[in-house]
PyMOL Python script that loads the backbone (N, CA, C, O; Angstrom):
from pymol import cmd

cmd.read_pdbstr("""\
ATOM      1  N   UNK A   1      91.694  84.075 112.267  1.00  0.00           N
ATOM      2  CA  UNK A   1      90.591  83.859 111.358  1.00  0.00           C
ATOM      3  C   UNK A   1      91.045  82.831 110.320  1.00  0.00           C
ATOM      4  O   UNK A   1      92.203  82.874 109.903  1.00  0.00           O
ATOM      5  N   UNK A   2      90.350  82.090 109.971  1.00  0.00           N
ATOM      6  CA  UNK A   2      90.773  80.900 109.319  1.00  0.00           C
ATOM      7  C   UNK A   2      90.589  81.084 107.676  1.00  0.00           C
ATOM      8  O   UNK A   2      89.816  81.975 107.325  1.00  0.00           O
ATOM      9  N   UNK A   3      91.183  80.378 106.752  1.00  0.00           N
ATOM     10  CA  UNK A   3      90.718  81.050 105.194  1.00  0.00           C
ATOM     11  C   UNK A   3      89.929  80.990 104.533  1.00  0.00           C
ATOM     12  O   UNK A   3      90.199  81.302 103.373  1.00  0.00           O
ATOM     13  N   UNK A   4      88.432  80.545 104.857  1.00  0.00           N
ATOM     14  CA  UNK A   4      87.365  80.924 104.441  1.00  0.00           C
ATOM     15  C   UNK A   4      87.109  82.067 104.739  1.00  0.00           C
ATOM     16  O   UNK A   4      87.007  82.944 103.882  1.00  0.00           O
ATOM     17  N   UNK A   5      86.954  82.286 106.033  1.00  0.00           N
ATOM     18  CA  UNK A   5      86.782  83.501 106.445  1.00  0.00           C
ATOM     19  C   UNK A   5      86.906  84.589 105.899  1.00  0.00           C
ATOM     20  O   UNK A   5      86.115  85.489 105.619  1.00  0.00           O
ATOM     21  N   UNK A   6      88.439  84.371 105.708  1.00  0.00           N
ATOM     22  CA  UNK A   6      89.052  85.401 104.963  1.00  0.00           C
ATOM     23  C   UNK A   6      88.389  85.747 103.057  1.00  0.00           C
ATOM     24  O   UNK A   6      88.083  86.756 102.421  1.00  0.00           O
ATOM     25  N   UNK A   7      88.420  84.757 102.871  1.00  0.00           N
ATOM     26  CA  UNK A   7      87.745  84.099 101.618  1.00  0.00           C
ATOM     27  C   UNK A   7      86.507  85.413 101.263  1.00  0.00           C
ATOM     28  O   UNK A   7      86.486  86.331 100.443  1.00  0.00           O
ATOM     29  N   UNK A   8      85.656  84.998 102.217  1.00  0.00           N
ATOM     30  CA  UNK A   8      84.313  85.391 102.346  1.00  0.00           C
ATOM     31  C   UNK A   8      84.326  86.586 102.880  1.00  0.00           C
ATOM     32  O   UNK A   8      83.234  87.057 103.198  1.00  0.00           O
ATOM     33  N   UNK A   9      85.697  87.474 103.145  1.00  0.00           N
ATOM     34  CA  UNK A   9      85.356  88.520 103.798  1.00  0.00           C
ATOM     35  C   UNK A   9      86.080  89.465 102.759  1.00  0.00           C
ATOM     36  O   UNK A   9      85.743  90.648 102.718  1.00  0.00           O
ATOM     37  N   UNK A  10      86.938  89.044 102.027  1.00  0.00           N
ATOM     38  CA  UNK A  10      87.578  89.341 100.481  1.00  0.00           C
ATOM     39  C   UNK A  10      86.191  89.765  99.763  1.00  0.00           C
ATOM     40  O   UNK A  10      85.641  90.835  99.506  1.00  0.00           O
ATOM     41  N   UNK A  11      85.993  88.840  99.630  1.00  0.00           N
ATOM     42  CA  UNK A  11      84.962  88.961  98.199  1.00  0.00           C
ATOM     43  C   UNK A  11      84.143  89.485  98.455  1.00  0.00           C
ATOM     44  O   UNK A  11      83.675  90.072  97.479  1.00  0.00           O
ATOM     45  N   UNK A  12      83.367  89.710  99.758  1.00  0.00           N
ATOM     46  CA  UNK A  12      82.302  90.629 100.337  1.00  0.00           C
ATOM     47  C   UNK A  12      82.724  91.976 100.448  1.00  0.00           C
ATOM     48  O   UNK A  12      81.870  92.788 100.094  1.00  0.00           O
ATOM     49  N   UNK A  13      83.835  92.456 100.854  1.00  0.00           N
ATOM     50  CA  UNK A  13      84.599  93.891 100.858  1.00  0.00           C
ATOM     51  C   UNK A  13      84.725  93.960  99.671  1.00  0.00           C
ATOM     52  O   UNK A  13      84.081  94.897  99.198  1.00  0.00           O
ATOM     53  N   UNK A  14      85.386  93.263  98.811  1.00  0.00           N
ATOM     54  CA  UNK A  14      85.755  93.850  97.262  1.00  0.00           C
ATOM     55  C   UNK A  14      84.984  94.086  96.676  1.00  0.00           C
ATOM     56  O   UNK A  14      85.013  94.990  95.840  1.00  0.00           O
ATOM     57  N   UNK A  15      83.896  93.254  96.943  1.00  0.00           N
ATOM     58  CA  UNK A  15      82.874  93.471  95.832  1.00  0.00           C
ATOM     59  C   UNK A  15      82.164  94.850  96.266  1.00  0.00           C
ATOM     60  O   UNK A  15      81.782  95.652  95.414  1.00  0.00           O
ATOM     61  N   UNK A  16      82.009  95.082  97.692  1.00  0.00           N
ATOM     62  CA  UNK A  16      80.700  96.240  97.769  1.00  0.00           C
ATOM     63  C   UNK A  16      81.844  97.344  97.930  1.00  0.00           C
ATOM     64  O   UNK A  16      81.474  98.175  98.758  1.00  0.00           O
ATOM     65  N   UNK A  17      82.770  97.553  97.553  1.00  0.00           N
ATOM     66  CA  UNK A  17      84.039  98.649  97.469  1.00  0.00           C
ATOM     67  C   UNK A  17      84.082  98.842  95.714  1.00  0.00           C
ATOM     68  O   UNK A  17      84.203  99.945  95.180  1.00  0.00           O
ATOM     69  N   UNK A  18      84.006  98.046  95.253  1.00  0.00           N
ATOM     70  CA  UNK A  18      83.860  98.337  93.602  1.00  0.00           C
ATOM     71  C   UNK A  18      82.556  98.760  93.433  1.00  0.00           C
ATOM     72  O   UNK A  18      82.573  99.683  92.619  1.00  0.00           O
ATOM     73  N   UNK A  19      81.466  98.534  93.802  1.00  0.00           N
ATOM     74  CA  UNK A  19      80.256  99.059  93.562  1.00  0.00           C
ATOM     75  C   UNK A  19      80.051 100.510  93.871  1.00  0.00           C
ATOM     76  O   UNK A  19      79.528 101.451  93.273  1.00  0.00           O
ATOM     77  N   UNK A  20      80.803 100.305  95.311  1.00  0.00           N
ATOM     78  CA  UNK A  20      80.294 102.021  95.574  1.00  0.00           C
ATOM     79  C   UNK A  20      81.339 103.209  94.976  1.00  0.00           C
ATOM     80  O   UNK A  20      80.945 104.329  94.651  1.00  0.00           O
ATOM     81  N   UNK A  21      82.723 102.765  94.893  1.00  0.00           N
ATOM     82  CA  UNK A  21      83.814 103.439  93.973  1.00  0.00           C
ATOM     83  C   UNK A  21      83.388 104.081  92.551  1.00  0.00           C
ATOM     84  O   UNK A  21      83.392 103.264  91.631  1.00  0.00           O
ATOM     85  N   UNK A  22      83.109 105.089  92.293  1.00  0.00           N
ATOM     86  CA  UNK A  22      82.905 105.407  91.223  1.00  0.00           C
ATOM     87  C   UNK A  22      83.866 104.912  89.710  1.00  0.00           C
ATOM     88  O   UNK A  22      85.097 104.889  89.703  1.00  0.00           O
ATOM     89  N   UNK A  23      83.260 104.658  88.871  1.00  0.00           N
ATOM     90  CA  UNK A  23      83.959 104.328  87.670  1.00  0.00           C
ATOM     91  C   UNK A  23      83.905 102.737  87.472  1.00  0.00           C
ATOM     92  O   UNK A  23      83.108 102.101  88.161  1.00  0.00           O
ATOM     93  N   UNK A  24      84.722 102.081  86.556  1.00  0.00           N
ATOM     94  CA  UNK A  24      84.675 101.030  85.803  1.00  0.00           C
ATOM     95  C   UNK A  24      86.201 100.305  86.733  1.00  0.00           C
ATOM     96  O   UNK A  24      87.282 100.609  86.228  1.00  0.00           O
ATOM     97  N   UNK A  25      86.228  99.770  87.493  1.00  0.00           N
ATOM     98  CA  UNK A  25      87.372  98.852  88.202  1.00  0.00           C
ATOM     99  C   UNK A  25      87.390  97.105  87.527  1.00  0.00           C
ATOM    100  O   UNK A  25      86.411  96.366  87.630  1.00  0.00           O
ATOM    101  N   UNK A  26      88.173  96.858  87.125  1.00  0.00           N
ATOM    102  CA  UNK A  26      88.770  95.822  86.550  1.00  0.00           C
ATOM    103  C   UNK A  26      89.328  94.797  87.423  1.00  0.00           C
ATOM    104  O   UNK A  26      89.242  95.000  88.634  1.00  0.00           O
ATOM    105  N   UNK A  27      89.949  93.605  86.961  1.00  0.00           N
ATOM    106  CA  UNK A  27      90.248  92.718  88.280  1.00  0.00           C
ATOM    107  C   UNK A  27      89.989  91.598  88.330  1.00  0.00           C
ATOM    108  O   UNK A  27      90.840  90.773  88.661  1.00  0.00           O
ATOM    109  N   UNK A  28      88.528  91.206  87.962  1.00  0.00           N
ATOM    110  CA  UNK A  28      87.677  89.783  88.228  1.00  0.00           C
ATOM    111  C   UNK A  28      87.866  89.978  89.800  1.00  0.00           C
ATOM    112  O   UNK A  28      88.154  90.782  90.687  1.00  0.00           O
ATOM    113  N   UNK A  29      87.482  88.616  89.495  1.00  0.00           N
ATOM    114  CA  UNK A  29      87.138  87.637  91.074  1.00  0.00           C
ATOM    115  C   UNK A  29      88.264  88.062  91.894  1.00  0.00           C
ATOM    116  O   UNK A  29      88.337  88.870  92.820  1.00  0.00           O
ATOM    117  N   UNK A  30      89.195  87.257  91.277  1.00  0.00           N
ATOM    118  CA  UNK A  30      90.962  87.932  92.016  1.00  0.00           C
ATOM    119  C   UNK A  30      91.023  88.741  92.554  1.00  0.00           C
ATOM    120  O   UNK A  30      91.142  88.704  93.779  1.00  0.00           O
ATOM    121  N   UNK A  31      90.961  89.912  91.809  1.00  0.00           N
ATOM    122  CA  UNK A  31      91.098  91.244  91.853  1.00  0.00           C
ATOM    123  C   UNK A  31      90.302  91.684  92.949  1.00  0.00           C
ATOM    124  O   UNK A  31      90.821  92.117  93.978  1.00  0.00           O
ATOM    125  N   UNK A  32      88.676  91.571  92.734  1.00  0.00           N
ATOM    126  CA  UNK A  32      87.997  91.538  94.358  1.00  0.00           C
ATOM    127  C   UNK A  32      88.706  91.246  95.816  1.00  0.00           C
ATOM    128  O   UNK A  32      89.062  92.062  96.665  1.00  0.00           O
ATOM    129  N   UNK A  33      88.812  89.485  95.824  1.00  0.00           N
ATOM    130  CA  UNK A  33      89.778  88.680  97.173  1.00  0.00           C
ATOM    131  C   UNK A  33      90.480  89.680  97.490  1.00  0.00           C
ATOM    132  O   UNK A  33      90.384  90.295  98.552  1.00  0.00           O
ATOM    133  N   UNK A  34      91.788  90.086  95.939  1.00  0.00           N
ATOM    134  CA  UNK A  34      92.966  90.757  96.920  1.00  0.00           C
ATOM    135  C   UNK A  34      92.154  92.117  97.148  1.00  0.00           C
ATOM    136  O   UNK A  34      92.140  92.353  98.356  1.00  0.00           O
ATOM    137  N   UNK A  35      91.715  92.747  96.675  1.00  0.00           N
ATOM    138  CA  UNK A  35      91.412  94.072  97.025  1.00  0.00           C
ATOM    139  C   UNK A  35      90.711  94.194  98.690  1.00  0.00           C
ATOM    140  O   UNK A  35      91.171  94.902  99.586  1.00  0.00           O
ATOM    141  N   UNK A  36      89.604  93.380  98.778  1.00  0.00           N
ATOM    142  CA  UNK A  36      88.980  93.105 100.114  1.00  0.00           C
ATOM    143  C   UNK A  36      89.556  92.832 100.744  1.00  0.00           C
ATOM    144  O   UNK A  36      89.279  93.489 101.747  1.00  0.00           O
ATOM    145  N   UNK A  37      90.774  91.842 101.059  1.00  0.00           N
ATOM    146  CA  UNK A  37      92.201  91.205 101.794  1.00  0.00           C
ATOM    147  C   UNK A  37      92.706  92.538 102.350  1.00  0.00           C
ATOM    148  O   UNK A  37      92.912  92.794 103.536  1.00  0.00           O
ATOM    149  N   UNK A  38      92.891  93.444 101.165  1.00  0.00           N
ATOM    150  CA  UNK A  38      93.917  94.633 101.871  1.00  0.00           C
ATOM    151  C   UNK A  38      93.598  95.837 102.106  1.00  0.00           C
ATOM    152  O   UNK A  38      94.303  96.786 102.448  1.00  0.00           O
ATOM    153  N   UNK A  39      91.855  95.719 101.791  1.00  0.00           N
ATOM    154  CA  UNK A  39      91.063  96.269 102.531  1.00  0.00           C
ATOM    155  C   UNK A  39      90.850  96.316 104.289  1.00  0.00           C
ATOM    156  O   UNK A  39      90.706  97.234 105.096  1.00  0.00           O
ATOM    157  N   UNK A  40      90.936  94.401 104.418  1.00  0.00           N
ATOM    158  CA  UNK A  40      90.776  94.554 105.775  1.00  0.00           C
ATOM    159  C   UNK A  40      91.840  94.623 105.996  1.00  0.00           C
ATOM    160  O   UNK A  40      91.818  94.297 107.183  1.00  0.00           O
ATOM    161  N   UNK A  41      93.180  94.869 105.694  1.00  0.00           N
ATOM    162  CA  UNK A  41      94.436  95.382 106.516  1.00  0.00           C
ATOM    163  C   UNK A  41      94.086  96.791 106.737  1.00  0.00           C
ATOM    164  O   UNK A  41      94.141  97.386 107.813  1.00  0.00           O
ATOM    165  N   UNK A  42      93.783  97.178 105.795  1.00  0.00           N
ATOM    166  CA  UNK A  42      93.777  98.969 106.004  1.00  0.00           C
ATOM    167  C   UNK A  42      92.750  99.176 107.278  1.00  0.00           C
ATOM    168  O   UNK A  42      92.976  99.928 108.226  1.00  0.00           O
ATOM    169  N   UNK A  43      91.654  98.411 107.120  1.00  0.00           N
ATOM    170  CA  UNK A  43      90.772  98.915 107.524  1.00  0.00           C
ATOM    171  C   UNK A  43      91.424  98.632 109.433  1.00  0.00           C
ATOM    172  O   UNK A  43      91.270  99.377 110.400  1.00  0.00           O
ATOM    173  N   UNK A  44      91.928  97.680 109.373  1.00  0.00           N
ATOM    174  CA  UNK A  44      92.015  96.906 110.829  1.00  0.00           C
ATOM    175  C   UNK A  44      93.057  98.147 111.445  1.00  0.00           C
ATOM    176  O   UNK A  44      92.918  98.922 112.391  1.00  0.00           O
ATOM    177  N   UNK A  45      94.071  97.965 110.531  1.00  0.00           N
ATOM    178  CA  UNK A  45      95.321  99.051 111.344  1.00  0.00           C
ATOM    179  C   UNK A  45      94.881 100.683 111.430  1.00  0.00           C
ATOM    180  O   UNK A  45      95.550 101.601 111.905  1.00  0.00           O
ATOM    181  N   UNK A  46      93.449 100.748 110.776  1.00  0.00           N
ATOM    182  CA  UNK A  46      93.253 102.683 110.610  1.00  0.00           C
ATOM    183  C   UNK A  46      92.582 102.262 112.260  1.00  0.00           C
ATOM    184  O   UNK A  46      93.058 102.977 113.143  1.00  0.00           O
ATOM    185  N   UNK A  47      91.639 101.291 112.709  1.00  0.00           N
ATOM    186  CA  UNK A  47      91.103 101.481 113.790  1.00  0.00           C
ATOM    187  C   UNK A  47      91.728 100.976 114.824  1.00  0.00           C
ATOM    188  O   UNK A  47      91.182 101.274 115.886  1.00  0.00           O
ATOM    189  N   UNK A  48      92.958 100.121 114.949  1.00  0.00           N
ATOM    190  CA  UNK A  48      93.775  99.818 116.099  1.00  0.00           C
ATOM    191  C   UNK A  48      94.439 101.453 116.118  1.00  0.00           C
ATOM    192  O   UNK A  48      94.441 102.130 117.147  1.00  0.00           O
ATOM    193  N   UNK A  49      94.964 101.914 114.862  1.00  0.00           N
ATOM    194  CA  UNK A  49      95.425 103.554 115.093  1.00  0.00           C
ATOM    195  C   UNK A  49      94.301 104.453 115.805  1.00  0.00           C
ATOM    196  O   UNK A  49      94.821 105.509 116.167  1.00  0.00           O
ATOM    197  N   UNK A  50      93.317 104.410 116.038  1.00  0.00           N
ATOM    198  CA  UNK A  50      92.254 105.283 116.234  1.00  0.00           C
ATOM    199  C   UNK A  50      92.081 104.917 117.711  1.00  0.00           C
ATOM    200  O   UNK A  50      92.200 105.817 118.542  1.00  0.00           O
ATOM    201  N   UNK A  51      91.755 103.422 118.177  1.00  0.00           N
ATOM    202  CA  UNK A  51      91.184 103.162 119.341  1.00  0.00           C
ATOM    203  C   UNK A  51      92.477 102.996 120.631  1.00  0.00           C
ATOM    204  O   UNK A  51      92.366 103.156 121.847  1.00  0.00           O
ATOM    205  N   UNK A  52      93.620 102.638 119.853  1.00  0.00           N
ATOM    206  CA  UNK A  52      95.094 102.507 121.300  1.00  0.00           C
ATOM    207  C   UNK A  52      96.031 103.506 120.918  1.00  0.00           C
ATOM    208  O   UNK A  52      96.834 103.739 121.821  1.00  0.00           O
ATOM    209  N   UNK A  53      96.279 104.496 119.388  1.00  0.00           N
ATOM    210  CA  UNK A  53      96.970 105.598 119.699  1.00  0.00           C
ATOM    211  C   UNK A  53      98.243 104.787 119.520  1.00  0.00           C
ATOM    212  O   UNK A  53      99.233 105.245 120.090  1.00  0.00           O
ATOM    213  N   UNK A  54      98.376 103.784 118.901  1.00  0.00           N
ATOM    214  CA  UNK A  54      99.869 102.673 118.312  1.00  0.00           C
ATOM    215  C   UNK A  54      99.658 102.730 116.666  1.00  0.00           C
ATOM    216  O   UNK A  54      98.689 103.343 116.217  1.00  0.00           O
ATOM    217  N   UNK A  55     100.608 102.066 115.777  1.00  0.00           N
ATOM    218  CA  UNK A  55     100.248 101.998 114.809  1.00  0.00           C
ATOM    219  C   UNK A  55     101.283 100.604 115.016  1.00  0.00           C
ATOM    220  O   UNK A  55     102.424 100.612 115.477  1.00  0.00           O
ATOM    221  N   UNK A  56     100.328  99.173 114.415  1.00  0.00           N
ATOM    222  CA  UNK A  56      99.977  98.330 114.619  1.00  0.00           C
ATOM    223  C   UNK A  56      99.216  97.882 113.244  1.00  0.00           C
ATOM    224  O   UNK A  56      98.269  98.472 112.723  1.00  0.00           O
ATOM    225  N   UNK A  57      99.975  96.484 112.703  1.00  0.00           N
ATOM    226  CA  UNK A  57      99.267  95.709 111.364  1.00  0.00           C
ATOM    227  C   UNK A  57      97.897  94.973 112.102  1.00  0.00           C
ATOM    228  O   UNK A  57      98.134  94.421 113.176  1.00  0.00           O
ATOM    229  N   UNK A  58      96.917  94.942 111.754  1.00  0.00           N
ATOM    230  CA  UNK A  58      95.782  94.600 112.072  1.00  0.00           C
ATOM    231  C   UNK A  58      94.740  94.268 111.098  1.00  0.00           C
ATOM    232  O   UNK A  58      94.480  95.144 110.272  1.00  0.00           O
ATOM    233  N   UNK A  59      93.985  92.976 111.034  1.00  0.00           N
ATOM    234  CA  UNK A  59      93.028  92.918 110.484  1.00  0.00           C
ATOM    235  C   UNK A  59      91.695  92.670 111.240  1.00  0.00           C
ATOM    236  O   UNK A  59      91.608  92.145 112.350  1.00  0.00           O
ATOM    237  N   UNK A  60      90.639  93.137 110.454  1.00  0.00           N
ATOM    238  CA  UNK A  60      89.617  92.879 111.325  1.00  0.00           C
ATOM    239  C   UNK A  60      89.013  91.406 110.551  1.00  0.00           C
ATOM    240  O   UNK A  60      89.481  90.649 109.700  1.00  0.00           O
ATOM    241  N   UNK A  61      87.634  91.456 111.394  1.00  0.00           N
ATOM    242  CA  UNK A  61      87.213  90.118 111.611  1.00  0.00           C
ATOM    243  C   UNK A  61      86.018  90.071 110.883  1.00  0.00           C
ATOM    244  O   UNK A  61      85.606  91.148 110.453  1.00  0.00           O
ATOM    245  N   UNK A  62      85.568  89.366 110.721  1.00  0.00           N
ATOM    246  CA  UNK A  62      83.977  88.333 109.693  1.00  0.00           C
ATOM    247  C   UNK A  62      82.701  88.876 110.369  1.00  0.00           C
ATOM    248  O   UNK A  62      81.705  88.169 110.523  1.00  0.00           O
ATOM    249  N   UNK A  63      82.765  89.982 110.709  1.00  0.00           N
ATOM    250  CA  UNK A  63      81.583  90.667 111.687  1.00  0.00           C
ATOM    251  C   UNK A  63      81.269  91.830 110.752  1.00  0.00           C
ATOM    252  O   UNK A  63      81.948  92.047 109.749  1.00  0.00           O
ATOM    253  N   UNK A  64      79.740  92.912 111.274  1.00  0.00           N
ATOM    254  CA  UNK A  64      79.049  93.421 110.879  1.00  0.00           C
ATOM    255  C   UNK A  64      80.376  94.887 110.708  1.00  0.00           C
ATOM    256  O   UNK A  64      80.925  95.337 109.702  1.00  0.00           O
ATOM    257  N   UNK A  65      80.473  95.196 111.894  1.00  0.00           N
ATOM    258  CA  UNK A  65      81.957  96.442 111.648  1.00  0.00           C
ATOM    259  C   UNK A  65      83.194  95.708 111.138  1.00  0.00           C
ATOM    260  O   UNK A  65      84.074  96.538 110.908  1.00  0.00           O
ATOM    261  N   UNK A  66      83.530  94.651 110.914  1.00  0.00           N
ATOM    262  CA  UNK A  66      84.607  94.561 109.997  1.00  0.00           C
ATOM    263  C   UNK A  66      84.309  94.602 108.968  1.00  0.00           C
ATOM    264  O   UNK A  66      84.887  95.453 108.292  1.00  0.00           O
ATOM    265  N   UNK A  67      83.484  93.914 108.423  1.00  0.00           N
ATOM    266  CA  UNK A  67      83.071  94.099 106.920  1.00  0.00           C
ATOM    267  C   UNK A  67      83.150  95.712 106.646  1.00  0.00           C
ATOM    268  O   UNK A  67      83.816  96.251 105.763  1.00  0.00           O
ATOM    269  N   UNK A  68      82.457  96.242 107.444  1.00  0.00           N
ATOM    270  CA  UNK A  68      82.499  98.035 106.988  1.00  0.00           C
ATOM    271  C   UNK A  68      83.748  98.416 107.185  1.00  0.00           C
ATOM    272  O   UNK A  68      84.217  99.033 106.229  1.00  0.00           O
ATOM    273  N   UNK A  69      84.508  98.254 108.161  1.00  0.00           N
ATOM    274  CA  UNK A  69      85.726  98.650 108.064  1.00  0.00           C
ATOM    275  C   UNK A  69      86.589  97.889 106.963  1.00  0.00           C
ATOM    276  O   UNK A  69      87.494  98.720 106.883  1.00  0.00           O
ATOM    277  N   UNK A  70      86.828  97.227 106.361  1.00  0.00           N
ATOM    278  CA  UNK A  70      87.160  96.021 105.224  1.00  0.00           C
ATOM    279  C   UNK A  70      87.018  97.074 104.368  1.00  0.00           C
ATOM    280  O   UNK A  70      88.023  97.587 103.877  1.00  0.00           O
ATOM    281  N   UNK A  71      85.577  97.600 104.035  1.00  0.00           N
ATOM    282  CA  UNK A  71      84.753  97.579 102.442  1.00  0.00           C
ATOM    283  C   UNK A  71      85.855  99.559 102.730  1.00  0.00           C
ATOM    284  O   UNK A  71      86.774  99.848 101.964  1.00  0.00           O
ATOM    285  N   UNK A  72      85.604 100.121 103.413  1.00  0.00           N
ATOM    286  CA  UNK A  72      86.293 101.262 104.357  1.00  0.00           C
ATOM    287  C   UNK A  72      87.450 101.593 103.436  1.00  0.00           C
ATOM    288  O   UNK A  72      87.514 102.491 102.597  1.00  0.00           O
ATOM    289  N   UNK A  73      88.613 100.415 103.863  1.00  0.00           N
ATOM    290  CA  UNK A  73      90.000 100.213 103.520  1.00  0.00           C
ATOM    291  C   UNK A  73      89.869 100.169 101.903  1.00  0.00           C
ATOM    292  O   UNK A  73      90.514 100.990 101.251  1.00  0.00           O
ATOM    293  N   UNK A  74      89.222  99.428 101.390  1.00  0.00           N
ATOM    294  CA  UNK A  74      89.404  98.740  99.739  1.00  0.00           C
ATOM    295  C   UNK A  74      88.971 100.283  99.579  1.00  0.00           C
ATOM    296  O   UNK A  74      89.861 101.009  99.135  1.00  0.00           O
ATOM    297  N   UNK A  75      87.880 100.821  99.840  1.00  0.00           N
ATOM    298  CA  UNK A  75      87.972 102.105  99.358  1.00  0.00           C
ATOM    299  C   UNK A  75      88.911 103.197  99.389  1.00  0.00           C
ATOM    300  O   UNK A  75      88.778 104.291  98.840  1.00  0.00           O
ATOM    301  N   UNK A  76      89.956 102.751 100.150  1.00  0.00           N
ATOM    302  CA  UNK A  76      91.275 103.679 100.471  1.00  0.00           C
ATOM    303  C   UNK A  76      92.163 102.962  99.178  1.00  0.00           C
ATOM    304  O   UNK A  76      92.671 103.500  98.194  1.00  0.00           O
ATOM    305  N   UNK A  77      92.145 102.117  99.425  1.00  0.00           N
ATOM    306  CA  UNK A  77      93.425 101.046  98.788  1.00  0.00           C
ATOM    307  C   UNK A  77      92.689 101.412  97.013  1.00  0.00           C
ATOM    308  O   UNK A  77      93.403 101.105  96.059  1.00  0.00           O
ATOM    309  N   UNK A  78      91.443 101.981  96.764  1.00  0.00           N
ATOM    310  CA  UNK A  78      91.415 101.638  95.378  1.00  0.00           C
ATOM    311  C   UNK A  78      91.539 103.237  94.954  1.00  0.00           C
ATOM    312  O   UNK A  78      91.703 103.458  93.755  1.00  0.00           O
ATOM    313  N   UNK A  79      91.485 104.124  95.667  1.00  0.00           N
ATOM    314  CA  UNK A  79      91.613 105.762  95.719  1.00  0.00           C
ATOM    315  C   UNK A  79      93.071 106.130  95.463  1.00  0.00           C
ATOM    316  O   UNK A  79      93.323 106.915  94.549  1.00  0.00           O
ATOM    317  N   UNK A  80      94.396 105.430  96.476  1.00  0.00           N
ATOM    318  CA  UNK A  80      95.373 105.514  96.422  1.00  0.00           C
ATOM    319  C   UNK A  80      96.143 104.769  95.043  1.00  0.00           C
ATOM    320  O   UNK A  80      97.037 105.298  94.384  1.00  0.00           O
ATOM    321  N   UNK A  81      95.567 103.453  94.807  1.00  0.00           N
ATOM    322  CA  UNK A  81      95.806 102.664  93.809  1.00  0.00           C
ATOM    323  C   UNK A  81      95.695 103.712  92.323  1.00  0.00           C
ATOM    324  O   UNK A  81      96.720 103.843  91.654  1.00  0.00           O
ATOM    325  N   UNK A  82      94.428 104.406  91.893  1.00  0.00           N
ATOM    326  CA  UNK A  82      94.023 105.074  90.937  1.00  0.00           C
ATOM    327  C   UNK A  82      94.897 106.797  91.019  1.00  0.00           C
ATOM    328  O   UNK A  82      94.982 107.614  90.101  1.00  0.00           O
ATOM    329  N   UNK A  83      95.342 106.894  92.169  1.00  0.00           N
ATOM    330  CA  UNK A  83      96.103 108.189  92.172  1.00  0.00           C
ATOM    331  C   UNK A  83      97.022 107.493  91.595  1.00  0.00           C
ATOM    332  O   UNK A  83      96.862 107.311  90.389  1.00  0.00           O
ATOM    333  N   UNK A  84      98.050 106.990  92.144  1.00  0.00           N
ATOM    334  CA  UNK A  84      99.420 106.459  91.428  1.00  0.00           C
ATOM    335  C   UNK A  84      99.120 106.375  90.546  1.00  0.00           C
ATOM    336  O   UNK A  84      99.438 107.401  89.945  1.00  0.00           O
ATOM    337  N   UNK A  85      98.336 105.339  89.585  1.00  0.00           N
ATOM    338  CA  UNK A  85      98.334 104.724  88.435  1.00  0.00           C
ATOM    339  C   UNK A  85      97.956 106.086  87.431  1.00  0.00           C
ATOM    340  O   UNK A  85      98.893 106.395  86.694  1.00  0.00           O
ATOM    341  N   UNK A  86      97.275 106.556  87.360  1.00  0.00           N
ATOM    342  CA  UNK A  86      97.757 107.712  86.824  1.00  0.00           C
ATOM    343  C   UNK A  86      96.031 107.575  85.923  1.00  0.00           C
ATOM    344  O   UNK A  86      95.764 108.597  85.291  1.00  0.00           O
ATOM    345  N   UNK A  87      95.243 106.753  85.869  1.00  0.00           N
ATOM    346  CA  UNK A  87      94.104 106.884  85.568  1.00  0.00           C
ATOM    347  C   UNK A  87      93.435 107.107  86.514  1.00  0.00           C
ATOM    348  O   UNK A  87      93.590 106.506  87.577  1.00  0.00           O
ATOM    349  N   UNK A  88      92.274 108.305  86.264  1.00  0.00           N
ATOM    350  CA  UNK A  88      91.137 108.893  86.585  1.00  0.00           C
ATOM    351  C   UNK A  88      89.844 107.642  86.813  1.00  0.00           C
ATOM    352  O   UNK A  88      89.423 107.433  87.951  1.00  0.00           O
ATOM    353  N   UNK A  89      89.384 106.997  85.812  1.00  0.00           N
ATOM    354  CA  UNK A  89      88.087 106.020  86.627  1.00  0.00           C
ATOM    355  C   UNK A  89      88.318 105.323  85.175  1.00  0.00           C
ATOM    356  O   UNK A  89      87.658 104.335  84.852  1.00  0.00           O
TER     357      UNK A  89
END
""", "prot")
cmd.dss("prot")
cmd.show_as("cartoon", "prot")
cmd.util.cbc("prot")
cmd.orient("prot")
């Protein structure tokens, strides 16, 4: 996938992963990209784990189920992020 792609698949996951996340998430623009970025890691390697039974780095792709799987991950990545950090929302 080339880096628009990626670009556009950042900011589309981050953004609708902060919306639906309860509470006040911080970050800007940035903060979106990377969050959506490692969204679609999460999201790619939870379903290569699910569909071949490997565990395997994977991202998904600029499509209708990656984006959900993307927006999926950022919602993992911002759940786990807020446990550590030690703030509530």
């Amino acid at each position: 996938m080339n880096i628009l792609a990626w670009i556009i698949l950042g900011l589309l996951a981050g953004a609708i992963a902060k919306a639906i996340y309860p509470g006040r998430q911080g970050g800007g623009i940035l903060g979106t990209l990377i969050l959506g970025i490692v969204g679609a890691f999460i999201g790619g390697t939870i379903a290569t784990l699910l569909e071949t039974g490997t565990f395997a780095f994977a991202a998904t792709s600029l499509s209708l189920t990656g984006v959900f799987l993307a927006v999926l991950g950022a919602i993992i990545a911002l759940f786990i992020y807020y446990k550590f950090a030690g703030r509530a929302y």
